[in-house]
Legacy VTK file of the C-alpha trace (Angstrom):
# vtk DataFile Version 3.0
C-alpha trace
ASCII
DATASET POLYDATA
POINTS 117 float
107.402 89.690 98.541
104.106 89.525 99.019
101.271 91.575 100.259
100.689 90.453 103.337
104.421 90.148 104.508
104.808 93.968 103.304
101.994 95.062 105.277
103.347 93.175 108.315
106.390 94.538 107.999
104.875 98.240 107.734
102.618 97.613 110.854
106.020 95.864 112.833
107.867 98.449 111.670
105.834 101.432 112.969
105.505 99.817 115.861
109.496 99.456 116.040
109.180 103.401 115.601
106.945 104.037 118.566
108.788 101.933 120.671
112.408 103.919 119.510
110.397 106.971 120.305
109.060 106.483 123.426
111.817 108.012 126.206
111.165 110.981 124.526
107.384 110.520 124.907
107.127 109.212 128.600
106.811 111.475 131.566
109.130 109.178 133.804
105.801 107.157 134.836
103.872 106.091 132.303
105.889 104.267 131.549
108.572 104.412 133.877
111.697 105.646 131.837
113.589 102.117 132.099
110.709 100.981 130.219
110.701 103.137 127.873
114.246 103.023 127.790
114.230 98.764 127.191
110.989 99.782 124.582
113.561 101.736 122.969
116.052 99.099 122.650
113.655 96.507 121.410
112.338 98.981 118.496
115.935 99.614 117.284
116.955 95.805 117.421
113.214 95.486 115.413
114.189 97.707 112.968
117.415 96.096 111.861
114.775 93.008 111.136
112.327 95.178 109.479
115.192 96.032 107.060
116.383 92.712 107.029
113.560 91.101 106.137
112.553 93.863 103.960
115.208 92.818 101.703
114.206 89.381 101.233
116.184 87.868 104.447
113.203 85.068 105.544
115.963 84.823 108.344
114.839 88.062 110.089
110.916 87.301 110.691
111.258 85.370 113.464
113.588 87.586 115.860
111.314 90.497 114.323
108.289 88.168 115.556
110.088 87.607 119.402
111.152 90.847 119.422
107.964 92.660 118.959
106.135 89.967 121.287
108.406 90.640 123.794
107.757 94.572 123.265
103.847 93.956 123.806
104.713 91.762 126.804
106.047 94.702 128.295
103.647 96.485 128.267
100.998 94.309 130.016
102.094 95.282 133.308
100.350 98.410 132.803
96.717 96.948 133.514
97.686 95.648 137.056
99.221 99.108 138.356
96.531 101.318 139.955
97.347 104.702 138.614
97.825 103.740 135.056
95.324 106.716 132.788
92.621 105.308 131.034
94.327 106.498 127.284
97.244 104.719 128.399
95.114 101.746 128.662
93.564 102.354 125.945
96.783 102.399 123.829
98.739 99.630 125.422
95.365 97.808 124.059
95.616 98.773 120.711
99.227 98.250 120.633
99.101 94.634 121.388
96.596 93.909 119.078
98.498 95.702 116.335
101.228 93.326 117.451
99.776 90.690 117.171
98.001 91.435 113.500
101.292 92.148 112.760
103.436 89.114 113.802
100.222 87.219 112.163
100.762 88.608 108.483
104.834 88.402 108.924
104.600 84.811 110.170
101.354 83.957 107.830
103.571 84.715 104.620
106.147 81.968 104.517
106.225 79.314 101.930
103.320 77.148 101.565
103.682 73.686 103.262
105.909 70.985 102.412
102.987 68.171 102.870
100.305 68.525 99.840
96.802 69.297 100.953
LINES 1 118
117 0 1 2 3 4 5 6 7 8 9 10 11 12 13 14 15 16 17 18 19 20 21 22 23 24 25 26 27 28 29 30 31 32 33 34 35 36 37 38 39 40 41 42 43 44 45 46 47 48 49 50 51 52 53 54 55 56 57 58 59 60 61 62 63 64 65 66 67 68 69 70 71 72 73 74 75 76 77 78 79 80 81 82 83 84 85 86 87 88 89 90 91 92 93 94 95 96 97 98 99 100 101 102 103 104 105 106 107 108 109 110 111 112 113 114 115 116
């Protein structure tokens, strides 16, 4: 396995934890609680990938990939709802971006191409 699908998988998979974590986090608006709630079920289906691909199934990236996109998309909302604090911001930011960093190394680590350089 190498480096950068390992690290990938640790920043997906943190991510996966946040996400499993967050009813408990929310205070019913930010986010609502049926986000948090969906967040919740897209960490847990990410972490069966995370394991999954953790032990060596190349299977698993890509519904770890969609899943955690589909995670960050849900979260974009936030920036066009007027009371929305500025930390929230803040962290939906750095969420995505650790997203997509993320979903970069996982998908960046598959075998080399087929067509010789």
């Amino acid at each position: 396995m190498s480096l950068s699908l390992r690290a990938g998988l640790v920043l997906l998979g943190l991510l996966s934890v946040a996400d499993v974590v967050g009813p408990l986090t929310t205070d019913g608006d930010h986010p609502p609680m049926w986000v948090a709630l969906v967040g919740a079920a897209l960490g847990l289906a990410s972490l069966v990938c995370v394991v999954a691909a953790w032990r060596g199934s190349r299977r698993a990236v890509l519904p770890l990939v969609v899943l955690r996109l589909a995670s960050a998309l849900s979260a974009v909302p936030a920036f066009f709802v007027d009371d929305v604090p500025s930390g929230i911001l803040a962290l939906v930011v750095v969420f995505i971006a650790a997203t997509l960093a993320g979903a970069a190394l996982v998908s960046g680590s598959g075998s080399r191409s087929a067509v010789p350089a």
